[in-house]
DODOLUM-147630 format. One line per field, with one value per residue (C-alpha): residue number from 1; x, y, z. Coordinates in nm, 4 decimals, decimal comma, padded with zeros to 6 digits. Layout:
<zafis>
num: c(NUM  ...)
x: c(X  ...)
y: c(Y  ...)
z: c(Z  ...)
</zafis>
This chain:
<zafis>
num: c(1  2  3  4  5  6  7  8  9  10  11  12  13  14  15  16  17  18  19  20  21  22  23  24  25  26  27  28  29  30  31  32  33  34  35  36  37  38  39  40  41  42  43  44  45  46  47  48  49  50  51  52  53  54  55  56  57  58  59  60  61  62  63  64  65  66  67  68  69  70  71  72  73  74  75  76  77  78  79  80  81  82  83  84  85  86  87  88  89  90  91  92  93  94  95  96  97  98  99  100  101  102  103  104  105  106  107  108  109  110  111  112  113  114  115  116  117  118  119  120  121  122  123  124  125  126  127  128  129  130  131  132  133  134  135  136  137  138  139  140  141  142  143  144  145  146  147  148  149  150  151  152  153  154  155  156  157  158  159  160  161  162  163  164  165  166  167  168  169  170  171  172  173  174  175  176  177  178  179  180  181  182  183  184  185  186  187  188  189  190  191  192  193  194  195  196  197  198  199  200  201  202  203  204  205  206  207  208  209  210  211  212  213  214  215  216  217  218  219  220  221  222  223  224  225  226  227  228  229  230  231  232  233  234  235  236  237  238  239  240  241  242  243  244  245  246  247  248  249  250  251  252  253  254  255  256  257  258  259  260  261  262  263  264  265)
x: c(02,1656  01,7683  01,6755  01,4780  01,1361  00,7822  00,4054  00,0558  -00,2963  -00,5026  -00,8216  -01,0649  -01,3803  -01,5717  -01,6581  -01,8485  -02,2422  -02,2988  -02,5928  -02,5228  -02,2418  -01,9468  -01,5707  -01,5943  -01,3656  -01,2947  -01,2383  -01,1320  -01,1774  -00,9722  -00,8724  -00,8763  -00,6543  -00,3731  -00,3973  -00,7024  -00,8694  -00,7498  -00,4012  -00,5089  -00,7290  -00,4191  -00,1927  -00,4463  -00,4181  -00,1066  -00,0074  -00,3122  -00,1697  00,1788  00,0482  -00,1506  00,1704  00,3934  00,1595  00,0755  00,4178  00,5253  00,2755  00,3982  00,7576  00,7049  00,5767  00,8877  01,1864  01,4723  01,6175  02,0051  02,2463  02,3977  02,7721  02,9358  03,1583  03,0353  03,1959  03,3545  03,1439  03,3383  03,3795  03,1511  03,3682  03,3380  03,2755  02,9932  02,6989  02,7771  02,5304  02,2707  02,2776  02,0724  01,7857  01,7555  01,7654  01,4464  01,5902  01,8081  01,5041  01,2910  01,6584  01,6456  01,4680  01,1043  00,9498  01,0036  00,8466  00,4830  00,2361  00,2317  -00,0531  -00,2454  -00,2787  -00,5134  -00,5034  -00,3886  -00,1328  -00,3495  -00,3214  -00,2198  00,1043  00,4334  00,6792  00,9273  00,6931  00,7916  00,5798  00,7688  00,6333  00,4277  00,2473  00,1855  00,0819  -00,1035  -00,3741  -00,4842  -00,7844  -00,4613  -00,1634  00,0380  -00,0652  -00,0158  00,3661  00,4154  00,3434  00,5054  00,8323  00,7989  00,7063  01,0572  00,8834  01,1502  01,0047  00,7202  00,7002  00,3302  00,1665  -00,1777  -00,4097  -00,7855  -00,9289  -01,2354  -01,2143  -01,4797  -01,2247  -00,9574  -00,6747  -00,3947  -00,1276  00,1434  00,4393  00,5236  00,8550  00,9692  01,2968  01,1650  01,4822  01,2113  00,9009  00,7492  00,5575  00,4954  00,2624  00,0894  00,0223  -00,1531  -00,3508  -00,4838  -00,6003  -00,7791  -00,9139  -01,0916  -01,1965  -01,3942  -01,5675  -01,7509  -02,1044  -02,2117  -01,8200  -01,7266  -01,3433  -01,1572  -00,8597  -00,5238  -00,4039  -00,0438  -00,0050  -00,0913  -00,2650  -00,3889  -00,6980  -00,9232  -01,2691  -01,5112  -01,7242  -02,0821  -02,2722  -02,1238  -02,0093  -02,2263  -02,1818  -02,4759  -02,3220  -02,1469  -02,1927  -02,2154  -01,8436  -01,8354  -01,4716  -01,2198  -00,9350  -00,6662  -00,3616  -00,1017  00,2332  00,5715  00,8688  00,9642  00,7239  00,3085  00,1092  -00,2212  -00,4415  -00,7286  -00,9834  -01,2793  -01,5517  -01,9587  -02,0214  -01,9707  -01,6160  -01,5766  -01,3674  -01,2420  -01,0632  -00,9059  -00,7912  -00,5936  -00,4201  -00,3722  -00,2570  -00,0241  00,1184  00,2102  00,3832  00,6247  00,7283)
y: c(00,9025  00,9176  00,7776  00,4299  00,4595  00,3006  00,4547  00,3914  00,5394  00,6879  00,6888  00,9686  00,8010  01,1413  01,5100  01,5686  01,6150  01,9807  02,0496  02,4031  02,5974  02,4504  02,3288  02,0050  01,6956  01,4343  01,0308  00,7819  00,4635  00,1061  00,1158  -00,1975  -00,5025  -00,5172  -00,8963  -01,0595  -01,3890  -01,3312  -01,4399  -01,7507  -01,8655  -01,8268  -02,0368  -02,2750  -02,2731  -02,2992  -02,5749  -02,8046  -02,7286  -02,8277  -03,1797  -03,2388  -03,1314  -03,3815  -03,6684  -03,6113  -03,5351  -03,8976  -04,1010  -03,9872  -04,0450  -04,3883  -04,5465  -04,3719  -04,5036  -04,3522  -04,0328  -04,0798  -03,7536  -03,5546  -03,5482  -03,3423  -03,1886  -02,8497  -02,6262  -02,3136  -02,0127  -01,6777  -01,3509  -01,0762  -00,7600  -00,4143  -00,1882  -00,2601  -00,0293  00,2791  00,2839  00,4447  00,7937  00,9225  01,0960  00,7745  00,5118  00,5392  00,3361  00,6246  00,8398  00,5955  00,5230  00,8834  01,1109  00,9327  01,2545  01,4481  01,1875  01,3118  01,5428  01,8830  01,9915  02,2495  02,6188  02,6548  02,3118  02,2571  01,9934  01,6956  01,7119  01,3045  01,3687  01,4013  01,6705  01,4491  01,2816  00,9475  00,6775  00,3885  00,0161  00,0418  00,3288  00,1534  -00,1557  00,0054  00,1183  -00,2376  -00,4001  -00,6456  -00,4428  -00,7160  -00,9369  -00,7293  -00,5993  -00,9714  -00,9331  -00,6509  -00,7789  -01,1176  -00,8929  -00,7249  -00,3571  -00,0913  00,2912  00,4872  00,8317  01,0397  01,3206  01,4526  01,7866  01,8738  02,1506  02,3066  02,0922  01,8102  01,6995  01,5022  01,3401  01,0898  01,0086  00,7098  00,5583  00,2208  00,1256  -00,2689  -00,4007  -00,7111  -00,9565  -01,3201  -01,1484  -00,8600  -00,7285  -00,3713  -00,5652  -00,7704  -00,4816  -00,2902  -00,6106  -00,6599  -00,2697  -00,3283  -00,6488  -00,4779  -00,1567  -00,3520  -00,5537  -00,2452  -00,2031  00,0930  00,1076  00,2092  00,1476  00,2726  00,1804  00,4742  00,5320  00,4440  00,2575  -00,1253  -00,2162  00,0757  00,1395  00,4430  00,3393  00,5961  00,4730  00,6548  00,4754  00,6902  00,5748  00,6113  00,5943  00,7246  01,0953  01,1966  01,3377  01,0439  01,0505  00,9353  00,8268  00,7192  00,5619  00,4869  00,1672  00,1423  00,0439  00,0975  -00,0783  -00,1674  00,1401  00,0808  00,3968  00,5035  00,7518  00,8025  01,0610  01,1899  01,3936  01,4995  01,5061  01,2390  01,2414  01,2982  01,0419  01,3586  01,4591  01,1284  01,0149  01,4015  01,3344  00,9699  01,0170  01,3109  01,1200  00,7878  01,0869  01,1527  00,7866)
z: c(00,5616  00,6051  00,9792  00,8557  01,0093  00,9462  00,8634  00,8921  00,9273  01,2674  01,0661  01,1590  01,1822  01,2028  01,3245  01,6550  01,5833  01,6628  01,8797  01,8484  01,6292  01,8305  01,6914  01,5815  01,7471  01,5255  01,6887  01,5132  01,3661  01,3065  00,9596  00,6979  00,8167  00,5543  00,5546  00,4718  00,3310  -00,0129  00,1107  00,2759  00,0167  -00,2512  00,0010  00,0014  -00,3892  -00,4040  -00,1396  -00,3561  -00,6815  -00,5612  -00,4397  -00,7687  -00,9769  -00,8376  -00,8129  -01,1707  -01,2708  -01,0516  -01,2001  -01,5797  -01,4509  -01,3649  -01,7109  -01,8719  -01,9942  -01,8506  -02,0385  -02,1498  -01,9753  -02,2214  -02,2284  -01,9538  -02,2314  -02,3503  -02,6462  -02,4547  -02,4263  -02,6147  -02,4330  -02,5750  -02,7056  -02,6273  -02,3525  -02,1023  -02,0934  -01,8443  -01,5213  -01,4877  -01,3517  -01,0375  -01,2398  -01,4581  -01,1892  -00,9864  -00,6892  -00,6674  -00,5861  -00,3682  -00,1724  -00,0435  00,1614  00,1346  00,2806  -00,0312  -00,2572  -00,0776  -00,2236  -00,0874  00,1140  -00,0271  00,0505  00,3039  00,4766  00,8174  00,9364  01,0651  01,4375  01,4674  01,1974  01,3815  01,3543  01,1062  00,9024  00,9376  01,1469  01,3250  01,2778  01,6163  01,5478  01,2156  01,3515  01,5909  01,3633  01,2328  01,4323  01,6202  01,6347  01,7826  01,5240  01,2940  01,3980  01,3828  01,0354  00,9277  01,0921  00,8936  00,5598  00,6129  00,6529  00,6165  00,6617  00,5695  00,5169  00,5834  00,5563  00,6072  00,6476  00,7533  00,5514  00,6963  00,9991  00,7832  00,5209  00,5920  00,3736  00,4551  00,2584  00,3060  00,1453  00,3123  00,1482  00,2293  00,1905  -00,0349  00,0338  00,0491  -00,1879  -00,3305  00,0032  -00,1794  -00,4487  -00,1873  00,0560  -00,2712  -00,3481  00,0173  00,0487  -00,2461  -00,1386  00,2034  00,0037  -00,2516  -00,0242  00,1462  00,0812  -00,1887  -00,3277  -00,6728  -00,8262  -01,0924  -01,2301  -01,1671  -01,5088  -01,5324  -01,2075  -01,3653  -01,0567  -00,8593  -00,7857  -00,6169  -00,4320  -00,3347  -00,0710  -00,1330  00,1773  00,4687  00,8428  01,0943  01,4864  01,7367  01,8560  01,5634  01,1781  00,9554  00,7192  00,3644  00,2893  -00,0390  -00,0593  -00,3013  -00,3038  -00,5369  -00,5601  -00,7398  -00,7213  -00,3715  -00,2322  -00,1556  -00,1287  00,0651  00,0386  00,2451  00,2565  00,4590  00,4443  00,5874  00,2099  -00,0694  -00,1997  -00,5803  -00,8111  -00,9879  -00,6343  -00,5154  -00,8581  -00,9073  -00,5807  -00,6512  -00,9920  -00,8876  -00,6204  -00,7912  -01,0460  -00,7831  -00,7363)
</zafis>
């Protein structure tokens, strides 16, 4: 059995301005909370449409006439014949898969790249190192406790010490709600609200979405950073993909690697 452990993001905010030709550092930066107004603002929804529904549906009640029970007695159901359908074997049943080793579910770094230096020897991240990445990392373990967070698996490179990608599977156990889907839906919700952002749509994926942020990051002392990112989900599984570079990133080059990756789910 796979040791269960958790994931998350050390954003690189960006590469040390060189006064002269020396190696670049590269700090980093708080990346998006994964919780966000949108989920408040549909709890508020829903909590008002609940009280509407059942005064409406009292009032209604109340000028009715009251409905007669059926009988208790009900005609016997028959047994269906025959043999029941044989279960699904291990390359059919994608739970199968996503059950396993999460680490080989990842996209391969290329040739060429170097292991990121933040990425651990086992490629897993535990749920404080992934909490700790979120502007409140207490709040924010809180969270992912409550959201029944099971494991994620990560992996990441630099290539020419200016580019850097992330990649993470955050796999939840989904026993009260479909955390995977709401994860997705709140990346998406803080990557579209930054300034100079395009979307598109991750064929295949329902949901998913890629943003390429053209307006870079800037912070007195170092290179300003354009960056991209990419949030999707399948099953009980949410992926992230975040890149960085000193030059704008290209849709062509976040969508292959999004696209490819989502493949592998």
């Amino acid at each position: 059995m796979t040791a269960e452990m958790p994931e998350t993001p050390v954003v690189p905010f960006g590469v040390t301005a060189p006064a002269e030709p020396v190696a670049s550092a590269e700090p980093s930066v708080s990346r998006p909370r994964r919780r966000g107004r949108t989920a408040l603002l549909i709890a508020c929804a829903a909590v008002l449409g609940v009280v509407a529904g059942t005064c409406t549906g009292y009032l209604v009640q109340a000028d009715r006439e009251p409905t007669r029970l059926p009988s208790l007695s009900q005609p016997t159901l028959g047994r269906s014949k025959g043999d029941a359908p044989e279960p699904l074997s291990a390359v059919q049943d994608r739970q199968v898969k996503v059950d396993g080793d999460l680490r080989k579910l990842l996209v391969k770094k290329p040739g060429g790249a170097k292991d990121a230096e933040w990425l651990s020897g086992d490629g897993w991240m535990d749920l404080a190192e992934y909490a700790g990445s979120y502007e409140k990392p207490g709040t924010m373990f809180g969270n992912l406790v409550r959201d029944e967070f099971r494991r994620a698996a990560v992996t990441g490179w630099t290539v020419s010490n200016h580019q850097t990608t992330e990649v993470y599977l955050v796999q939840y156990r989904q026993h009260q709600s479909l955390e995977a889907a709401d994860s997705s839906d709140n990346g998406q919700y803080w990557a579209a609200k930054k300034a100079g952002t395009d979307s598109w749509p991750i064929p295949g994926t329902g949901s998913g979405m890629v943003y390429v942020h053209n307006r870079p990051e800037t912070k007195v002392g170092y290179v300003p950073v354009y960056g991209a990112e990419a949030h999707a989900y399948r099953g009980d599984v949410a992926m992230e993909i975040w890149m960085y570079d000193t030059r704008p990133i290209p849709k062509a080059k976040i969508m292959d690697l999004a696209k490819r990756q989502m493949e592998r789910l």
